[in-house]
C-alpha positions in Angstrom: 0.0 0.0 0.0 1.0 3.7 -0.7 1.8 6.0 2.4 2.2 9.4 2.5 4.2 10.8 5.7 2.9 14.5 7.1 5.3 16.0 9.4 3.4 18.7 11.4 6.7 21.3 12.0 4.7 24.6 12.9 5.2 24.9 16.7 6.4 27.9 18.3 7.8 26.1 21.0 7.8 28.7 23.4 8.4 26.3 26.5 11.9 26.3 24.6 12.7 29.4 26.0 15.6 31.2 24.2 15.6 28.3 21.7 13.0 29.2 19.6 13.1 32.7 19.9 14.4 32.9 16.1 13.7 29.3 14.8 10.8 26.8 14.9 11.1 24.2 17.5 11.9 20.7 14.9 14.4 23.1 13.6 16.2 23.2 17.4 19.9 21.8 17.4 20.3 18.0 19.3 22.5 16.1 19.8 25.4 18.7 18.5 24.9 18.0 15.0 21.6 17.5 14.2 18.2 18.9 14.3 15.2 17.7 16.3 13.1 16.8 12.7 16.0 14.5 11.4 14.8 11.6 13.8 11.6 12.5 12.0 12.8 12.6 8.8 15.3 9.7 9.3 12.4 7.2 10.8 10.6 8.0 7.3 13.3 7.2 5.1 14.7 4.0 7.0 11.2 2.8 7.3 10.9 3.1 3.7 8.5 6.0 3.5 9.8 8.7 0.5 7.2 10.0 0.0 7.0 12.8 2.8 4.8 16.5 3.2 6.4 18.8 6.0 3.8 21.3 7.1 5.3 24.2 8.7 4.2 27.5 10.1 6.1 29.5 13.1 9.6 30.8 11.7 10.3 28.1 9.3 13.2 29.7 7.4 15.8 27.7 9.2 14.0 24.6 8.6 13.5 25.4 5.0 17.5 26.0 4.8 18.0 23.1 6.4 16.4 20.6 4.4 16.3 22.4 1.1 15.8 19.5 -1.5 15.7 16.8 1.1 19.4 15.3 -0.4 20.7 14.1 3.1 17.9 11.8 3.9 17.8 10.8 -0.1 14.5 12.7 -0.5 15.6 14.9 -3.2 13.2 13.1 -5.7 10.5 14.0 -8.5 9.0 11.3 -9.7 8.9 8.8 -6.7 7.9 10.9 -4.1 10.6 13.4 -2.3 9.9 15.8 0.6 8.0 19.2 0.1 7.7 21.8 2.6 4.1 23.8 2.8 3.5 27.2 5.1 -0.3 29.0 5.6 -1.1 31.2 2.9 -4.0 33.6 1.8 -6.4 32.2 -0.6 -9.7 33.0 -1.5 -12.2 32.2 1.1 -11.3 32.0 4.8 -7.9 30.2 4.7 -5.3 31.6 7.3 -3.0 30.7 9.6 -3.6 27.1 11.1 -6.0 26.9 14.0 -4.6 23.3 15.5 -2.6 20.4 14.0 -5.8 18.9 12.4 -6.7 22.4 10.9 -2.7 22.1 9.9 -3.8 19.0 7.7 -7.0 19.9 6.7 -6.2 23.0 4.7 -3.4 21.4 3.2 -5.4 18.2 1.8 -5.9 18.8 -1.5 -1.8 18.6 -1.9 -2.0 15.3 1.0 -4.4 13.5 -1.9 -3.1 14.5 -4.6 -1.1 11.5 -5.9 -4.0 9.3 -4.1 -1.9 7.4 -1.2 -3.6 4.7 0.8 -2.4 5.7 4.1 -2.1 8.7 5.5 1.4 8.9 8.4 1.0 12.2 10.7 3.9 12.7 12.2 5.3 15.4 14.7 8.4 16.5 13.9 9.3 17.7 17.7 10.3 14.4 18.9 13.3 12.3 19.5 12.7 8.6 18.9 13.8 5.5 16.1 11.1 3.7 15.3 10.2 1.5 12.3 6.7 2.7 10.9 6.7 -0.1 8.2 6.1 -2.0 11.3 3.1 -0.5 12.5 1.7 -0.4 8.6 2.0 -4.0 8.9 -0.1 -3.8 12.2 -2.7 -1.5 11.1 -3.2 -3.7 8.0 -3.5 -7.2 9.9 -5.8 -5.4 12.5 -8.3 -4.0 9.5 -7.8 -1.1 11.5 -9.6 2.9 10.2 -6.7 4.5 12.2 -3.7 3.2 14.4 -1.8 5.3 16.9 1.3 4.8 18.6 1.6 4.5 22.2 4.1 4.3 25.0 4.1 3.7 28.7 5.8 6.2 30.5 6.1 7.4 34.5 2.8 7.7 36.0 4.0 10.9 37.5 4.5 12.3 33.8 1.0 10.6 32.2 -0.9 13.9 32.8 1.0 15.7 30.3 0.0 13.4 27.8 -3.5 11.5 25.7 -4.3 8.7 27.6 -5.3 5.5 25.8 -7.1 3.1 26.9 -7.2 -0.6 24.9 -8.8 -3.7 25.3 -6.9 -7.6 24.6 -6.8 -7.0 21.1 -5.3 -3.4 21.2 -8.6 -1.9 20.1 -8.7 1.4 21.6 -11.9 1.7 23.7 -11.1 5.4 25.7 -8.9 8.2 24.8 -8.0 11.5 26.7 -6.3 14.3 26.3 -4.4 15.7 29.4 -6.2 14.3 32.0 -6.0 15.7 35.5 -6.2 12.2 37.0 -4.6 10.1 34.4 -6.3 6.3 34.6 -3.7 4.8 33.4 0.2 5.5 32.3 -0.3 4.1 28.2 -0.1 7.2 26.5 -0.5 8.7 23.4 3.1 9.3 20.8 1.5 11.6 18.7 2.0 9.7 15.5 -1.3 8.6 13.6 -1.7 5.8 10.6 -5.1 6.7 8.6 -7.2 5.5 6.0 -7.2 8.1 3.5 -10.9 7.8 3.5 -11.4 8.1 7.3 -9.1 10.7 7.5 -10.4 12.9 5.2 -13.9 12.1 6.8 -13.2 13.4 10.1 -11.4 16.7 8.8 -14.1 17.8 7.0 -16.7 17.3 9.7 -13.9 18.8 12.2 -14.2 21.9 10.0 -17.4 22.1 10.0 -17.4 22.1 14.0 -17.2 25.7 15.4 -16.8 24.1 19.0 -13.9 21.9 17.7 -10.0 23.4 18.6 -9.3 21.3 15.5 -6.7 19.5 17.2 -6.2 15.8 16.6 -5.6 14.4 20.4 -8.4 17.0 21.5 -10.7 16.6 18.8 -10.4 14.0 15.9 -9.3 10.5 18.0 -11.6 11.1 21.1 -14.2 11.5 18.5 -13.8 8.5 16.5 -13.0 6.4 19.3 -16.8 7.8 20.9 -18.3 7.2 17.1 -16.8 3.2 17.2 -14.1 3.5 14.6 -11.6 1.0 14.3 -9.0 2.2 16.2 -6.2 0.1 17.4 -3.7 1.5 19.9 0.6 0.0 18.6 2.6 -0.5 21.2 6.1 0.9 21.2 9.0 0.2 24.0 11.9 2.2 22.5 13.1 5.5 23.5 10.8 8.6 23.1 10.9 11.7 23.9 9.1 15.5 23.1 11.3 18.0 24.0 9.0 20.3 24.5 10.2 21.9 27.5 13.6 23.5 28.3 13.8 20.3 30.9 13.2 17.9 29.2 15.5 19.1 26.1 18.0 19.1 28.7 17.1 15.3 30.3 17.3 14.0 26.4 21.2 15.5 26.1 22.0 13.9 29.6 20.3 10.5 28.0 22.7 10.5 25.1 26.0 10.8 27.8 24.8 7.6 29.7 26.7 4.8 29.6 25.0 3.0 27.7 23.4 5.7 26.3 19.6 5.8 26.7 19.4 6.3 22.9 22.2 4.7 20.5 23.2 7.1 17.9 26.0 4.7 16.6 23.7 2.1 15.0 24.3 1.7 11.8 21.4 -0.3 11.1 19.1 3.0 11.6 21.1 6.2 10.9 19.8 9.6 11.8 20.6 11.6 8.6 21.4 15.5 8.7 22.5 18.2 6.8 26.2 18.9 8.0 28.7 21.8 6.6 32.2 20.5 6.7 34.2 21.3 9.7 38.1 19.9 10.5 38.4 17.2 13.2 37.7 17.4 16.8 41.4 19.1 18.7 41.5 18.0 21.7 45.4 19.9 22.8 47.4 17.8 25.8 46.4 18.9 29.3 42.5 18.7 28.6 40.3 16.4 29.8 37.1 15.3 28.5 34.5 12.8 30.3 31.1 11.1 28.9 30.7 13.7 26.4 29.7 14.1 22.2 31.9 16.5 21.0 31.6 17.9 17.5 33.4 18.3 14.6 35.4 21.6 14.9 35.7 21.6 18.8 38.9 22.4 20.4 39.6 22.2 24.0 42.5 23.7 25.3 45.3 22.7 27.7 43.5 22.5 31.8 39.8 22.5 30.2 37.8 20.3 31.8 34.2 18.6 29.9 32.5 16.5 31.8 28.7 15.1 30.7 28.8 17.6 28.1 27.3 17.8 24.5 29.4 20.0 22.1 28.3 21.6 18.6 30.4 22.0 15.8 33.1 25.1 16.8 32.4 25.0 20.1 36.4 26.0 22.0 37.0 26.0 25.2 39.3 27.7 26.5 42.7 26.9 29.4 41.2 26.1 32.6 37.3 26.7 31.3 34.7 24.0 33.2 31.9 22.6 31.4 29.7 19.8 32.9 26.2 18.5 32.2 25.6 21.7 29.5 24.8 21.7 26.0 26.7 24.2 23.9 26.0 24.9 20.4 27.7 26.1 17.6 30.6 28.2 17.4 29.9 29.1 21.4 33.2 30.4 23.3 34.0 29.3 26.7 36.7 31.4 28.1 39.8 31.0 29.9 38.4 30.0 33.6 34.9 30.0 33.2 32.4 28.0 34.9 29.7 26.4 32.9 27.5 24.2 34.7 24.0 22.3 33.7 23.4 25.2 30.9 22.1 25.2 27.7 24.1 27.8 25.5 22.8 28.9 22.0 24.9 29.5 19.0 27.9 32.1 18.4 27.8 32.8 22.7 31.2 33.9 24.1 30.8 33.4 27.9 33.8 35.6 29.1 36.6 34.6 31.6 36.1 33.6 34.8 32.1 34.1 34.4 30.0 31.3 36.3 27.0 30.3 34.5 24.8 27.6 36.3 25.3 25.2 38.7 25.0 21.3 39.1 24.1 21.7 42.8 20.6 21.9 41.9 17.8 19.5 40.9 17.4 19.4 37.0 14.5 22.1 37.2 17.0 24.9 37.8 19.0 24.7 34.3 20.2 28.0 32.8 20.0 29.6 29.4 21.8 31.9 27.5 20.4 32.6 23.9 21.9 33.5 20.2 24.7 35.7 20.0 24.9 37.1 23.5 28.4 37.9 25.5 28.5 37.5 28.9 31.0 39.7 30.4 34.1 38.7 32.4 33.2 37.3 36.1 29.0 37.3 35.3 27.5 35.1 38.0 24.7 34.0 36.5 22.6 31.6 38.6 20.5 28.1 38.0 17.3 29.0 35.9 18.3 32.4 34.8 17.6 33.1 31.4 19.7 35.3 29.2 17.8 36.1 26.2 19.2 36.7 22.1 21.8 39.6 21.3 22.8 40.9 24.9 25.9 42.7 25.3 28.0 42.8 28.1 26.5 46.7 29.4 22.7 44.8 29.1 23.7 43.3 32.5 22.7 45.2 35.4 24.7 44.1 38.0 27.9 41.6 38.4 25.4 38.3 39.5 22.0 37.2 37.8 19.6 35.5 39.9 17.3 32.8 39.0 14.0 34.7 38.3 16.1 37.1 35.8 15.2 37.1 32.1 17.8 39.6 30.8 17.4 41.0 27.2 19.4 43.5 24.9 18.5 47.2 25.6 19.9 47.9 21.8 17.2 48.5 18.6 16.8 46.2 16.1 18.4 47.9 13.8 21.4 47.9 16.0 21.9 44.4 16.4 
């Protein structure tokens, strides 16, 4: 049968924090060189599945830069299927920007029918996971199934952030909701949905003609077929997942891949995760440094007394002669200066975190990491505390005094036009 994948890549991702400020959130760095939509995008391609739709909506120019033709992940294609990226537009009659990830799909379904697939895959492409979806076509087709989702048990003390599923022997869903207070049970719902084309085009169409509807698939669309009798079968998945939604848990997923073993194993060569990479010289790491359970990055060099420890590394990333780093994630092209302290911190791109500053510290709980966003220099001997927040752009004179505590969000006092 012929699938179609739908990547639904429009979130702001505000709960990113400084992340997302200038890029959607599947476009967000991971795992030093990749991007959170290449686990996405590499799932589709090792699974088979070339035939792929992103639909994208908040800031997408860095994921439309980033996956251009789709030649990294071999989905560069024209005749047998490729990837295509599609943000809102103004058309005649009342189309506008998307309303909820079923609204997302629904004004874009003339293009998802277009070449007449059997199955419909929707996808979020804010996740972190391998899975095989040939697999779960295989069990959607044996189970005669309308509509399969995939589900997961996690922590009972995390089910209320997510759908919660409920299935009988035969994995037929018989209860589904979204968010509850009181979750019944911990089997919840991965966000990732195997249609009919039929059925699915079915329930957008009455969706949108719901004015009570948020047009949201795991508010509106599965509680409703589920309540209607649909066949809808719940798969079961036991691998590593994750949505790093949330500064925390962004945070958790790095600290995942610096386990030993690792949580998630990137080295499989049986399922690689495929990005878009600019070439960068080898890793230098100069005698006298000392690096511990960390990924470092093409183009890192750590310098003589440096000390990474539980550390994930972009491309460029230097650290400098007696600089700390430990359970952080720096990105791109990010300096760490002679003697600074950088402790259970997320750093955005082209930082420069100036000598002797302390930035974080790992004497906290993992709810109290720190950020420091794009482009920003912190001054020489900054304190800056556990959960403080320094935003895009800000110059050494934005601070306002030599220690930032952890309620402190500090921005740039400079124009645009300045920066």
């Amino acid at each position: 049968m012929k699938t179609r994948a739908v990547i639904l890549a429009g979130g702001e991702g505000s709960r990113l924090g400084v992340l997302t400020i200038k890029r959607t959130k599947p476009a967000v760095p991971f795992a030093g060189k990749y991007r959170i939509i290449d686990f996405t995008l590499s799932n589709c391609i090792n699974s088979g599945i070339v035939d792929v739709m992103i639909i994208a909506q908040y800031r997408p120019h860095s994921l439309i830069e980033h996956i251009g033709a789709g030649g990294p992940w071999d989905l560069n294609r024209e005749f047998t299927g490729g990837v295509r990226i599609y943000t809102p537009y103004k058309a005649r009659g009342s189309s506008d920007w998307f309303l909820g990830t079923a609204d997302a799909v629904q004004q874009n379904f003339n293009f998802v029918k277009s070449t007449s697939p059997d199955l419909i895959l929707i996808l979020s492409g804010d996740h972190i996971y391998e899975m095989n979806y040939d697999a779960m076509t295989t069990f959607h087709i044996d189970h005669e199934a309308d509509v399969t989702m995939a589900t997961i048990r996690v922590p009972v003390e995390e089910a209320s952030r997510f759908g919660i599923v409920g299935v009988d022997d035969a994995f037929r869903v018989t209860s589904f909701v979204e968010k509850p207070e009181n979750p019944p049970s911990n089997l919840v719902n991965m966000g990732v949905y195997l249609f009919n084309l039929d059925v699915l085009n079915s329930a957008l169409w009455e969706d949108f003609q719901d004015r009570q509807s948020s047009h949201d698939f795991g508010k509106d669309i599965l509680p409703k077929l589920v309540a209607e009798g649909a066949r809808v079968y719940a798969y079961p998945y036991s691998g590593y997942w994750v949505d790093v939604g949330t500064v925390n848990s962004y945070w958790q997923a790095h600290m995942d891949l610096v386990n030993n073993p690792p949580s998630l194993d990137l080295n499989d060569r049986s399922w690689i995760i495929h990005t878009r990479t600019e070439e960068r010289p080898p890793v230098r790491l100069i005698s006298g440094s000392e690096v511990h359970d960390s990924m470092i990055t093409d183009g890192c060099v750590i310098h003589p007394g440096a000390y990474v420890e539980r550390s994930v590394l972009a491309p460029g990333v230097t650290v400098r002669a007696g600089a700390v780093v430990r359970e952080s994630i720096i990105l791109t092209d990010t300096v760490i200066e002679e003697g600074a302290n950088v402790m259970r911190t997320v750093i955005d791109k082209r930082v420069t975190v100036g000598k002797a500053a302390v930035v974080g510290s790992c004497d906290t709980d993992g709810l109290s990491v720190a950020m420091v966003g794009k482009n920003s220099v912190l001054p020489e001997g900054i304190i800056v505390k556990p959960g403080a927040v320094v935003a895009t752009d800000v110059a050494p004179d934005d601070f306002p005094a030599d220690e930032i505590s952890g309620d402190d969000y500090i921005q740039t006092k400079r124009l645009p036009n300045e920066l």
